[in-house]
MDTraj code that builds the backbone (N, CA, C; nanometers):
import mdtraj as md
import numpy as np

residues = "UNK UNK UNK UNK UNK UNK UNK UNK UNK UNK UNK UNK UNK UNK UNK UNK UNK UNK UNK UNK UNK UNK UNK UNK UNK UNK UNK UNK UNK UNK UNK UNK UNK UNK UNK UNK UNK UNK UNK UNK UNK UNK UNK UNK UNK UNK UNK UNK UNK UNK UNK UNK UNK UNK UNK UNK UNK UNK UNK UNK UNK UNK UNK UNK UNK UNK UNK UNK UNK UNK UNK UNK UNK UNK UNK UNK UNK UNK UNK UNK UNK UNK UNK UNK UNK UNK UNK UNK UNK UNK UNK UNK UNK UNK UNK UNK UNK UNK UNK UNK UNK UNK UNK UNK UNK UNK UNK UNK UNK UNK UNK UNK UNK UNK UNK UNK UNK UNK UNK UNK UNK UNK UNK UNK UNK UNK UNK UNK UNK UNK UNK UNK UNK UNK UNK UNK UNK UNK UNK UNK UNK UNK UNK UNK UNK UNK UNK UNK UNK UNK UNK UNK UNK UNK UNK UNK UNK UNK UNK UNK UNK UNK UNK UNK UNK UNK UNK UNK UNK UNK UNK UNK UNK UNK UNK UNK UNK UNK UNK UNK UNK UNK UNK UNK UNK UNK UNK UNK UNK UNK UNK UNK UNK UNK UNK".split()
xyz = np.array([
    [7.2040, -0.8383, -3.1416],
    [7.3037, -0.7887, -3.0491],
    [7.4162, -0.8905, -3.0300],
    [7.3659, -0.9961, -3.0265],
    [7.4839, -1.1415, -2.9992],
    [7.5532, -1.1480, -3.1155],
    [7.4861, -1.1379, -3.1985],
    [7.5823, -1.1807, -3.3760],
    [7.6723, -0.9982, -3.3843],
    [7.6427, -0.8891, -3.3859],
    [7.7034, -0.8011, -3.3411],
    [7.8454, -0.7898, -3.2555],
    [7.7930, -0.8619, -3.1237],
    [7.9119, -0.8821, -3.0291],
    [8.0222, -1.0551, -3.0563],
    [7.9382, -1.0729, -3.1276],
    [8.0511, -1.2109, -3.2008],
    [8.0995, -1.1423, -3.2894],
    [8.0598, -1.0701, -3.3991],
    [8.1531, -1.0097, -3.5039],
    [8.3000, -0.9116, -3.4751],
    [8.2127, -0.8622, -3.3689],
    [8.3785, -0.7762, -3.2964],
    [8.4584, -0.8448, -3.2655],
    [8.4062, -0.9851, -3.1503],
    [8.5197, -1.0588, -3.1255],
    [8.5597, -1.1335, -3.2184],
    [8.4903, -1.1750, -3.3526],
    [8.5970, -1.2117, -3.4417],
    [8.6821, -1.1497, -3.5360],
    [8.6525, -0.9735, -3.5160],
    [8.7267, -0.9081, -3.6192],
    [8.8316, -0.9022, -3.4911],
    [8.8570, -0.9111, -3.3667],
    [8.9456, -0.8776, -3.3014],
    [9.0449, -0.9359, -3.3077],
    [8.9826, -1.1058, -3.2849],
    [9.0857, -1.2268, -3.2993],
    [9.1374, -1.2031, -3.4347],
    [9.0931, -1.1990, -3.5816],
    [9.1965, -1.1771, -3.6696],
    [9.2428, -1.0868, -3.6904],
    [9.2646, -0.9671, -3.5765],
    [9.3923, -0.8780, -3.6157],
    [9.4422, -0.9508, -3.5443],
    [9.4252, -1.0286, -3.4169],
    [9.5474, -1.0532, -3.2875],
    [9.6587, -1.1337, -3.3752],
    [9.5420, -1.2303, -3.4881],
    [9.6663, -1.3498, -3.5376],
    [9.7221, -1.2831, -3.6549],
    [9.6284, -1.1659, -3.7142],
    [9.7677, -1.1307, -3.8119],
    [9.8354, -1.0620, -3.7723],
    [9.8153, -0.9665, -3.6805],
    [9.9496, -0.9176, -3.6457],
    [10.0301, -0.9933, -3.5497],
    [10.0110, -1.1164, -3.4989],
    [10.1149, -1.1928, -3.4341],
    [10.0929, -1.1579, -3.2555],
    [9.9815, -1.0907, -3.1978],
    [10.0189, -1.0531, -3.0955],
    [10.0909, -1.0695, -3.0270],
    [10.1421, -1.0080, -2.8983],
    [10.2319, -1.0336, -2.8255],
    [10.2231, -0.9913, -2.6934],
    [10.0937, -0.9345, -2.6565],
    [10.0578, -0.8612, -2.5213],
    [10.1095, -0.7478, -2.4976],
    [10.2151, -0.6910, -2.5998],
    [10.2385, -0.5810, -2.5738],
    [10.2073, -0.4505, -2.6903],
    [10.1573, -0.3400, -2.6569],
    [10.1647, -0.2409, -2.7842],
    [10.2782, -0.2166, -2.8811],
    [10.2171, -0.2762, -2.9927],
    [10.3531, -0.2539, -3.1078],
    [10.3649, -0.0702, -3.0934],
    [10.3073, 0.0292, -3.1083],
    [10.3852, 0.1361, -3.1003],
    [10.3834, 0.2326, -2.9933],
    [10.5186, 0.2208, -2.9554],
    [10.5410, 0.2973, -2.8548],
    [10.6780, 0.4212, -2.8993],
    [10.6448, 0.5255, -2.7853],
    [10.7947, 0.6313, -2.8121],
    [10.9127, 0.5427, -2.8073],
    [11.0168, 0.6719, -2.8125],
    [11.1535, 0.6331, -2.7918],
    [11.1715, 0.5894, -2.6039],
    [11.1121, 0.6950, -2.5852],
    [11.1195, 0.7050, -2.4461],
    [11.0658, 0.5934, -2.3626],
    [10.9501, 0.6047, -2.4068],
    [10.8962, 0.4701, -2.3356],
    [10.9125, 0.3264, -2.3592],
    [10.9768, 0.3062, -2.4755],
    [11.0334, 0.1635, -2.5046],
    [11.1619, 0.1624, -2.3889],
    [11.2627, 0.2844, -2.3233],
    [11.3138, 0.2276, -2.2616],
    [11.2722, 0.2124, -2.1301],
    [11.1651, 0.2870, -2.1212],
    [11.0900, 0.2774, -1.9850],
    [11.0880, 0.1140, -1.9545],
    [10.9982, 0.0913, -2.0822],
    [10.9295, -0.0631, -2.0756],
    [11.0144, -0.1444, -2.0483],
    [11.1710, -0.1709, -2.1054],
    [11.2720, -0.2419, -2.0670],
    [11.3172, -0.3129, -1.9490],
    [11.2835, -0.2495, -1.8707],
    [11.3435, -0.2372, -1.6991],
    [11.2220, -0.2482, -1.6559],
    [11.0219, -0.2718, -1.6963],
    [10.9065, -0.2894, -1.6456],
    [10.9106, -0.4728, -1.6922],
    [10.8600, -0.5324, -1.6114],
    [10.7904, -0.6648, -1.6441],
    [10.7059, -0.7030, -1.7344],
    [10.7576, -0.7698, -1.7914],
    [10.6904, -0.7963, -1.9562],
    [10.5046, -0.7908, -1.8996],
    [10.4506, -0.7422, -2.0293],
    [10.3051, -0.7829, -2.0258],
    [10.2508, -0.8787, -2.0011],
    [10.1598, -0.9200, -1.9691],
    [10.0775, -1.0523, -1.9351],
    [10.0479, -1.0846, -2.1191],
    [10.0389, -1.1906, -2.1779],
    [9.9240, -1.2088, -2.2607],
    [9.7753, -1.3078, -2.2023],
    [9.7417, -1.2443, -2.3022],
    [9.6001, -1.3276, -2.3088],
    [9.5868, -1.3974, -2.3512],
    [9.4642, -1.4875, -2.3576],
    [9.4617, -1.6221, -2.4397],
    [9.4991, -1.6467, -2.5931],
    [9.4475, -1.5206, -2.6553],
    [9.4408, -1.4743, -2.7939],
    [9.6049, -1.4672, -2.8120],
    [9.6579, -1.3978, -2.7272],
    [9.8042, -1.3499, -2.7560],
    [9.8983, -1.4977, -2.7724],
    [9.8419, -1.5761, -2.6652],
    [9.9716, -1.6832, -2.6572],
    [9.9269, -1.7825, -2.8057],
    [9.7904, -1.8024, -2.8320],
    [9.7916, -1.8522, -2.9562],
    [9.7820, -1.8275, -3.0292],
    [9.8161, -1.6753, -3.0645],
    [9.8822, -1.6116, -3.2041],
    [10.0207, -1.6220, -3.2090],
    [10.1163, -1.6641, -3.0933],
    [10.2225, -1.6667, -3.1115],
    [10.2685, -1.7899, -3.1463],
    [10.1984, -1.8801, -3.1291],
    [10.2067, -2.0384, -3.1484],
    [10.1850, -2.0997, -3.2733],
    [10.0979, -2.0107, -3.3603],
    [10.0162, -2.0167, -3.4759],
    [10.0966, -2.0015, -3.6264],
    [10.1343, -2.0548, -3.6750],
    [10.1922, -2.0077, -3.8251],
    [10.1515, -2.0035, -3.9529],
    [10.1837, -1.9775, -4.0482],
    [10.1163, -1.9764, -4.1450],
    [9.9895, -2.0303, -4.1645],
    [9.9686, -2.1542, -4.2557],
    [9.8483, -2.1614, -4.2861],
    [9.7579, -2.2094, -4.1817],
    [9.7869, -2.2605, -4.0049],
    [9.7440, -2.2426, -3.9098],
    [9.7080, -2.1280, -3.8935],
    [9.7698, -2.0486, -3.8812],
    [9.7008, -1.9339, -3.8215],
    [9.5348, -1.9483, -3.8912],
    [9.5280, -1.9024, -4.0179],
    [9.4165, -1.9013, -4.1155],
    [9.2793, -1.9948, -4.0729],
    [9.3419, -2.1281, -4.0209],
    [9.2890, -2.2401, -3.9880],
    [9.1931, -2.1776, -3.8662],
    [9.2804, -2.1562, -3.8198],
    [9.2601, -2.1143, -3.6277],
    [9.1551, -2.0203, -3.6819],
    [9.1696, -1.9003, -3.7897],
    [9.1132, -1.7550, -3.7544],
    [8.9295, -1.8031, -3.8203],
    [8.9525, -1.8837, -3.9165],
    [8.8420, -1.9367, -3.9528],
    [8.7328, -1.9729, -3.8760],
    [8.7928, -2.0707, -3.8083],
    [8.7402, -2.1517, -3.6925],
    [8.6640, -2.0705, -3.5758],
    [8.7560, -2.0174, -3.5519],
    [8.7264, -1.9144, -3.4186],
    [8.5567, -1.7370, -3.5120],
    [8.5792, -1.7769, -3.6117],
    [8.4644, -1.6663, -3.6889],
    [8.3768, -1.7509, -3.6321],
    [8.3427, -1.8606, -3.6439],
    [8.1965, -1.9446, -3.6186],
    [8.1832, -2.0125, -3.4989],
    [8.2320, -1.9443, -3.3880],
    [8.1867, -1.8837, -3.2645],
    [8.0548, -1.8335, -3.2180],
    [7.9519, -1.9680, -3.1767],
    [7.8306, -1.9049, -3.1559],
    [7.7482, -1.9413, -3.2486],
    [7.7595, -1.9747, -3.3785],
    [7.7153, -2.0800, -3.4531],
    [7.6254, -2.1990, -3.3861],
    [7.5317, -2.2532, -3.4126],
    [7.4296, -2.3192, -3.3294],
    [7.5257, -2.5337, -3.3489],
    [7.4916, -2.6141, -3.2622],
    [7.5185, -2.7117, -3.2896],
    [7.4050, -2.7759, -3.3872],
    [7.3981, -2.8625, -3.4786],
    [7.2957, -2.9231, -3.5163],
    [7.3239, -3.0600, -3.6025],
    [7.2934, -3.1302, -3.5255],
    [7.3193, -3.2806, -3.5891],
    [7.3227, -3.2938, -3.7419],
    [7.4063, -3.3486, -3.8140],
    [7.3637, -3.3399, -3.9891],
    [7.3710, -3.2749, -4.0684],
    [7.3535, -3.1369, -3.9722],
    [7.3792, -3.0312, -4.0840],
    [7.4825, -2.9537, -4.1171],
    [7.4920, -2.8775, -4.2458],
    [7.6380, -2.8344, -4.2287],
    [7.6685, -2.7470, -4.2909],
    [7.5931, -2.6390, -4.2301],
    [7.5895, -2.4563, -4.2894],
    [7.6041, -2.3507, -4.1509],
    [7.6500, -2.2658, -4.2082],
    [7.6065, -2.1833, -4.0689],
    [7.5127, -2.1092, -4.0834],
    [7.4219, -2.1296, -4.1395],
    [7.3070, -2.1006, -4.1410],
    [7.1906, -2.1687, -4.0643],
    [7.2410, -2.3160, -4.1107],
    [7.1472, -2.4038, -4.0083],
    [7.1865, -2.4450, -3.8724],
    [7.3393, -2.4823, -3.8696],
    [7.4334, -2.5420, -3.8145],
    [7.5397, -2.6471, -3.8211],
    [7.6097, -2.7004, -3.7365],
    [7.6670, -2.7482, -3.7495],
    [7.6946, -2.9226, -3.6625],
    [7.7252, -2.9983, -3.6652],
    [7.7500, -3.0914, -3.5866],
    [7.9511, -3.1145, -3.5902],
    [7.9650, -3.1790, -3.4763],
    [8.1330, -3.1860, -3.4885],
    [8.2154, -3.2122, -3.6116],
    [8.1885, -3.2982, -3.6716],
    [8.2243, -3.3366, -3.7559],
    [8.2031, -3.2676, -3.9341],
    [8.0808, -3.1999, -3.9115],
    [8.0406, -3.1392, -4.0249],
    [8.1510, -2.9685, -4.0140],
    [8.1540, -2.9294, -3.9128],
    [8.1911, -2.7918, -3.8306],
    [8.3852, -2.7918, -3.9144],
    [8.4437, -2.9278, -3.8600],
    [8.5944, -2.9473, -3.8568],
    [8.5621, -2.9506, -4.0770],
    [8.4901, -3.0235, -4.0589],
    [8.5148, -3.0344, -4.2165],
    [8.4909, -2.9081, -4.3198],
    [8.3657, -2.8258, -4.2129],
    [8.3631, -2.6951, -4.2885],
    [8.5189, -2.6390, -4.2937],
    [8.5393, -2.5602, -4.1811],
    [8.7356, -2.5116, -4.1336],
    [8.7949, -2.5653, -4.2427],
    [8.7993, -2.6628, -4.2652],
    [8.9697, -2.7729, -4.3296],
    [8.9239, -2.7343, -4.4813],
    [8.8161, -2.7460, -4.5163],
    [8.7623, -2.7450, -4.6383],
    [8.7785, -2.5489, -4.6447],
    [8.7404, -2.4666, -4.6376],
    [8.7360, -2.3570, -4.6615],
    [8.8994, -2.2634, -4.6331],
    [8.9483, -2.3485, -4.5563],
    [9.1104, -2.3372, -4.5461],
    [9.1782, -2.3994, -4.6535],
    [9.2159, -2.4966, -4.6645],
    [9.2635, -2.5933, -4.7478],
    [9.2361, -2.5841, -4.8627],
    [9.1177, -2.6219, -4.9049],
    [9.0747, -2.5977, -5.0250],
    [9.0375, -2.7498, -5.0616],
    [9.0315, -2.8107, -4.9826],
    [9.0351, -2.9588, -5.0549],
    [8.8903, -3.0260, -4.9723],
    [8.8259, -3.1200, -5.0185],
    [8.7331, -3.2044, -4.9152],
    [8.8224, -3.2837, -4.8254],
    [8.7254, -3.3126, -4.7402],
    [8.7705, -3.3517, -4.5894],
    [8.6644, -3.4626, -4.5880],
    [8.6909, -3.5662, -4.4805],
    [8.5772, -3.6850, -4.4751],
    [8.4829, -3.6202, -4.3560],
    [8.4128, -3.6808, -4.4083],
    [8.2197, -3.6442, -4.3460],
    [8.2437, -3.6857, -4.1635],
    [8.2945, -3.7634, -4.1333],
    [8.2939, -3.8646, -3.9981],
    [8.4250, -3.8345, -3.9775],
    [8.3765, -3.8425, -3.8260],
    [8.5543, -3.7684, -3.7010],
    [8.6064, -3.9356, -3.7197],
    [8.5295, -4.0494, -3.7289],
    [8.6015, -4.1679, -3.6979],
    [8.7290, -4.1357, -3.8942],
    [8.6695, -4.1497, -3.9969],
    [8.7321, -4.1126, -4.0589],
    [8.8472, -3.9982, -4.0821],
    [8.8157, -3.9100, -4.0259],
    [8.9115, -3.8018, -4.0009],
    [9.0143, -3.8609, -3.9445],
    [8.9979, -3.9446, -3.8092],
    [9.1338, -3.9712, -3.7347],
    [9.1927, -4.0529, -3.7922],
    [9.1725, -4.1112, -3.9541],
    [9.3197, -4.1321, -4.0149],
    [9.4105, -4.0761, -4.1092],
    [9.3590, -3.9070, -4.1313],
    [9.3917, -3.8373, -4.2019],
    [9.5484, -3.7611, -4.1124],
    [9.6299, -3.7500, -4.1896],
    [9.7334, -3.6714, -4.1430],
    [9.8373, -3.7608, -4.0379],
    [9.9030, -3.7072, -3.9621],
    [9.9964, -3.8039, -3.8537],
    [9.9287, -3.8072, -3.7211],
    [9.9485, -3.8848, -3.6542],
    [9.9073, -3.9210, -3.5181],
    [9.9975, -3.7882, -3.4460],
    [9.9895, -3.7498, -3.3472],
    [10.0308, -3.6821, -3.2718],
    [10.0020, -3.6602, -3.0622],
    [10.1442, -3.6984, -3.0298],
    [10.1186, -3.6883, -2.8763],
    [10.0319, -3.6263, -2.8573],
    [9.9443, -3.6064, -2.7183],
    [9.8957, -3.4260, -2.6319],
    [10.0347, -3.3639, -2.6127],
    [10.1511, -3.3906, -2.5861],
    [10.2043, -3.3429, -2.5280],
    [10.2919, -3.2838, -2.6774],
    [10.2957, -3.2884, -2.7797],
    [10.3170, -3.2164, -2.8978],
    [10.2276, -3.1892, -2.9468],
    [10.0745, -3.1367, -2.9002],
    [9.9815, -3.0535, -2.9980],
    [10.0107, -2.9285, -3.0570],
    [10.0062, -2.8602, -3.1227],
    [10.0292, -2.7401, -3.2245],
    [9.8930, -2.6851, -3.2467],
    [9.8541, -2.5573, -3.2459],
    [9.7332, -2.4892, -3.3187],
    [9.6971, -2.5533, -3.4459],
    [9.5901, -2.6362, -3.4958],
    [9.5464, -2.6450, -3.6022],
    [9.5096, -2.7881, -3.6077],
    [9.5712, -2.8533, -3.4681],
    [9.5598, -2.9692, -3.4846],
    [9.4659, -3.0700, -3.4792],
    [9.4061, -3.1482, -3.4965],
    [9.2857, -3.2322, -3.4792],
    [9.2714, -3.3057, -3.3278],
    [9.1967, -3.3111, -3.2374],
    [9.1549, -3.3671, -3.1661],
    [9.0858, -3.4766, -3.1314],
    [9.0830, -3.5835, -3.1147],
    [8.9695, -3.6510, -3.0876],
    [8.8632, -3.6968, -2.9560],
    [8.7903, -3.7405, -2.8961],
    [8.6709, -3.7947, -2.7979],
    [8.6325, -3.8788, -2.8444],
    [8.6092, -3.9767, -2.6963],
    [8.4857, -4.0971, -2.6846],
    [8.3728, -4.0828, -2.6428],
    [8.3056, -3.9546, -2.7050],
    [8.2013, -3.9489, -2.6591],
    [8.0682, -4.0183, -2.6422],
    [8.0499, -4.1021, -2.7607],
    [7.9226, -4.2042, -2.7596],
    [8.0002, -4.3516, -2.7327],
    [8.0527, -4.3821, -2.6737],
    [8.0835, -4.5223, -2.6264],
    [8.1763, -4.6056, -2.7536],
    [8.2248, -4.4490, -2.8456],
    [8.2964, -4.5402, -2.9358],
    [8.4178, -4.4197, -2.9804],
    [8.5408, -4.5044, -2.9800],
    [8.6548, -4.4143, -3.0497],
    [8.6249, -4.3123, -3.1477],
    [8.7085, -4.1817, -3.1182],
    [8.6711, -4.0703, -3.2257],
    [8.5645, -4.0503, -3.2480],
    [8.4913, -4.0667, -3.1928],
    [8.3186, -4.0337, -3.1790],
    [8.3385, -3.8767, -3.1696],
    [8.4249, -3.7953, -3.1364],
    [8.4118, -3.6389, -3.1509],
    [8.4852, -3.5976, -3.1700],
    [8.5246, -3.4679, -3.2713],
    [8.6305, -3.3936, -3.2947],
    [8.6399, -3.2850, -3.2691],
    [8.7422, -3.2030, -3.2505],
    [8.7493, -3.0624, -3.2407],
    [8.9132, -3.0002, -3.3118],
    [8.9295, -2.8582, -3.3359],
    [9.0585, -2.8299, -3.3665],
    [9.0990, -2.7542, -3.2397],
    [9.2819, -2.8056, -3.2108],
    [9.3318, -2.7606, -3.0941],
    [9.3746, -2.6573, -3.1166],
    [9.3514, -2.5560, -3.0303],
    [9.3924, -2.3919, -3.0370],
    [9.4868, -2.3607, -2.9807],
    [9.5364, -2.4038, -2.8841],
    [9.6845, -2.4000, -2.7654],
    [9.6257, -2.3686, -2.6577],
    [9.7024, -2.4001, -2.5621],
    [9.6923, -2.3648, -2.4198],
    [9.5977, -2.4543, -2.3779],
    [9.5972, -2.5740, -2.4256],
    [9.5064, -2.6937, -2.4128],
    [9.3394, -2.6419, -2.4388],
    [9.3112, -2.5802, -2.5446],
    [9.1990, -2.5320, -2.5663],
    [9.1459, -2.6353, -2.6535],
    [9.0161, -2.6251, -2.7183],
    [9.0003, -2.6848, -2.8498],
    [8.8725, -2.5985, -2.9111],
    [8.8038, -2.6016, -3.0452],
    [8.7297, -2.5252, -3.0861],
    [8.6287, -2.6583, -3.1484],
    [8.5009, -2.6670, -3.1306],
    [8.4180, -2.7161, -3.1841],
    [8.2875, -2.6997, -3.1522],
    [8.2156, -2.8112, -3.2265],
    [8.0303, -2.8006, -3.2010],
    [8.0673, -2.9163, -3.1407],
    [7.9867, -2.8916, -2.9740],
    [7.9786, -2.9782, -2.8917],
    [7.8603, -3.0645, -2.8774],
    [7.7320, -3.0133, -2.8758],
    [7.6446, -3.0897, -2.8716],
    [7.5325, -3.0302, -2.8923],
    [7.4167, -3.0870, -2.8637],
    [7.2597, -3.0402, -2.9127],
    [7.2679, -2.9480, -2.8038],
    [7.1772, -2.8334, -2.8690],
    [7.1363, -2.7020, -2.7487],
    [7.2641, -2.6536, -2.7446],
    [7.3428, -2.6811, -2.7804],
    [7.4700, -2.5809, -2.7314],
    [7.5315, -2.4798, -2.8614],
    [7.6201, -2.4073, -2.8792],
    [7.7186, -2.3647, -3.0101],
    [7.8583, -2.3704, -2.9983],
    [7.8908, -2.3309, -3.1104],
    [8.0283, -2.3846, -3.1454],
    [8.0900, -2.2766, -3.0670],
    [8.2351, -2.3291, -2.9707],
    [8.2967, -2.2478, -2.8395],
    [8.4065, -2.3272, -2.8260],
    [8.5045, -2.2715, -2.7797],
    [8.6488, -2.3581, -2.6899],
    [8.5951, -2.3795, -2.5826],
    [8.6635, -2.4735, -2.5607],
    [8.6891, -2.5863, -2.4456],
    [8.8415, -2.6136, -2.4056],
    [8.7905, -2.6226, -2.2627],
    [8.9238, -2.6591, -2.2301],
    [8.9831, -2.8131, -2.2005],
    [9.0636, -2.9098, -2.2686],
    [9.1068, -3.0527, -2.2272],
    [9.1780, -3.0850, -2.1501],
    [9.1492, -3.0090, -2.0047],
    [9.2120, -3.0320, -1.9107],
    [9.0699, -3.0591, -1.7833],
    [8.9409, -3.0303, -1.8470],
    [8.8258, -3.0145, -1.7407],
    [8.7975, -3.1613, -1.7835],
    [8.7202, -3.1992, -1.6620],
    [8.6784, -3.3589, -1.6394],
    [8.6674, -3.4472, -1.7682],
    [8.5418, -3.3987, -1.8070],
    [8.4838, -3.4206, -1.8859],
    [8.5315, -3.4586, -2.0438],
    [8.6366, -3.3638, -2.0663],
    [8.7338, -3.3945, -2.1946],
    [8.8617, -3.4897, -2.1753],
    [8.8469, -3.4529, -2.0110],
    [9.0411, -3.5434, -2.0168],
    [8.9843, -3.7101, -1.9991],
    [8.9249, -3.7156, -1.9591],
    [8.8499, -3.8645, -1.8925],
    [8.8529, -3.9028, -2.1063],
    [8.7750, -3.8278, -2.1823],
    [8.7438, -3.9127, -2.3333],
    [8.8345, -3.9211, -2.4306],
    [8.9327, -3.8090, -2.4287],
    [9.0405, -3.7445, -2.5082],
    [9.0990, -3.8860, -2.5790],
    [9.0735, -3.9226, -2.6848],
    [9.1195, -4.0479, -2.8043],
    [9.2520, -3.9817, -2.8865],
    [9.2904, -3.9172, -2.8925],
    [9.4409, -3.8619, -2.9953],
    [9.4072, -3.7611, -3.0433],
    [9.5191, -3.7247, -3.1933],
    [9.4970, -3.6331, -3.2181],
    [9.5775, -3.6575, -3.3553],
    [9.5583, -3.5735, -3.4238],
    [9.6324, -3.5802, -3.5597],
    [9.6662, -3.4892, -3.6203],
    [9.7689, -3.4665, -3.7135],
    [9.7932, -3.3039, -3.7360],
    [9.7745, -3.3146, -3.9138],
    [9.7673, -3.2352, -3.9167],
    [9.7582, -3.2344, -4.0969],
    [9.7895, -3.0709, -4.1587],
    [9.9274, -3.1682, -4.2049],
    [10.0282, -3.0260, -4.3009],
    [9.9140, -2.9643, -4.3661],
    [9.9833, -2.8556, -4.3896],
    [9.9867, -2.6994, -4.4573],
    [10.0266, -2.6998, -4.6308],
    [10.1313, -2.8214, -4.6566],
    [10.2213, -2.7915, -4.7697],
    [10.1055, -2.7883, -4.8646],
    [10.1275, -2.7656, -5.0063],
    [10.0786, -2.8406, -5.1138],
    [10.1050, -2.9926, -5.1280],
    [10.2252, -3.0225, -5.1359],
    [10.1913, -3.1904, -5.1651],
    [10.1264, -3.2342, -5.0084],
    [10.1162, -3.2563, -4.9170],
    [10.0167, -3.2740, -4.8514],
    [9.9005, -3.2703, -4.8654],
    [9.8803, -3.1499, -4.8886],
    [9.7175, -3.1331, -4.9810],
    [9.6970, -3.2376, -5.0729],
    [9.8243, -3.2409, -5.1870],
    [9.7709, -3.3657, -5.2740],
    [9.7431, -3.5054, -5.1850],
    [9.8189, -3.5314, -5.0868],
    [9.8151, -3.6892, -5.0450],
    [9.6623, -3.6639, -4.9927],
    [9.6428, -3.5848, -4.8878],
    [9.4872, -3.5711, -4.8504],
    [9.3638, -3.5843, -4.9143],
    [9.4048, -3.5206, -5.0616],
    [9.2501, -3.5577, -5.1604],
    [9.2770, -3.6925, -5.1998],
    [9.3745, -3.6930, -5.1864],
    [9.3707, -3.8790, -5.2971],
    [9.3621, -3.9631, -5.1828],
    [9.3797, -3.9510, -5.0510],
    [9.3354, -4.0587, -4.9265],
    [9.1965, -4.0491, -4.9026],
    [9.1194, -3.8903, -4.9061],
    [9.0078, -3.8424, -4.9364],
    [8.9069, -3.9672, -4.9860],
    [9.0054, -3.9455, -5.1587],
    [8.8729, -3.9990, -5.2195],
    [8.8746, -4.1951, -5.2654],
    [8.9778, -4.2421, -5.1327],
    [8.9424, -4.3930, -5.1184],
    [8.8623, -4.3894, -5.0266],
    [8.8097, -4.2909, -4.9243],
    [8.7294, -4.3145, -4.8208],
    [8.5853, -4.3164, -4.8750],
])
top = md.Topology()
chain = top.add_chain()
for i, resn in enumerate(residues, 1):
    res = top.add_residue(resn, chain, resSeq=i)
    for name in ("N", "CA", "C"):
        top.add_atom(name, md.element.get_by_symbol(name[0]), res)
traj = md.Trajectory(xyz[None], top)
């Protein structure tokens, strides 16, 4: 029933990001588009504001990510079959997006790509935590609206979070972004494979 009700919500989320949501119904009459004009825009939802934020090969990134929702945490391992741990989870995403390997360890990860403010995060972007008493000890990918998506810990599954609750803003270590292009891709495998 749970893997059921995760599959809807992830076939939902990738229409929201391919069609770009926007909180409002793409088809409407003649009539009622001018109704709507002169009504107060729609609310969006969470889904909506970070499909609008999301671009190309982000989006993909994001829609990936967000499928393995509910996915179990598990130290080491790195299937969704068995599970996942933070670091194994981000490397699945980047790797099945990208197409390229990704390093095994979040401490390694955080020198992949550019450093990046909080206050310029973008959907797709890398996150980091001090969670075990040492820098980049945890990763996650940022979704917008100060969200993030990862495997948090033992007993738990892979879920957003928000980096604005205690607990994340107190550890929050940077963040890093890592292009979309092809030659990017190339610099990434060849930084890849000095690590």
């Amino acid at each position: 029933m749970i893997n059921q009700r995760l599959k809807k919500i992830s076939s939902a989320l990738s229409l929201i990001l391919a069609l770009g949501f926007t909180g409002v119904a793409a088809a409407e009459t003649t009539e009622e588009s001018s109704a709507a004009t002169s009504a107060a825009p729609a609310k969006q939802n969470f889904f909506g504001k970070v499909a609008g934020t999301v671009s190309g090969g982000s989006s993909t990134l994001i829609n990936n990510a967000m499928q393995l929702i509910g996915v179990r945490y598990r130290w080491g391992d790195t299937s969704q079959q068995t599970g996942y741990d933070a670091s194994a989870f981000v490397k699945y995403v980047f790797n099945d997006t990208l197409g390229f390997l990704f390093p095994s360890k979040s401490g390694d990860m955080s020198t992949v790509g550019s450093q990046v403010s909080r206050d310029k995060l973008k959907p797709g972007d890398l996150v980091f935590f001090n969670t075990l008493q040492r820098a980049n000890s945890h990763v996650g990918i940022y979704v917008g609206e100060d969200k993030f998506i990862h495997a948090p810990a033992r007993g738990a599954s892979v879920r957003v979070d928000d980096m604005n609750s205690k607990y994340w803003e107190q550890r929050f270590d940077g963040a890093r972004r890592v292009e979309m292009s092809d030659s990017a891709r190339q610099q990434y495998v060849q930084d890849a494979n000095r690590l």
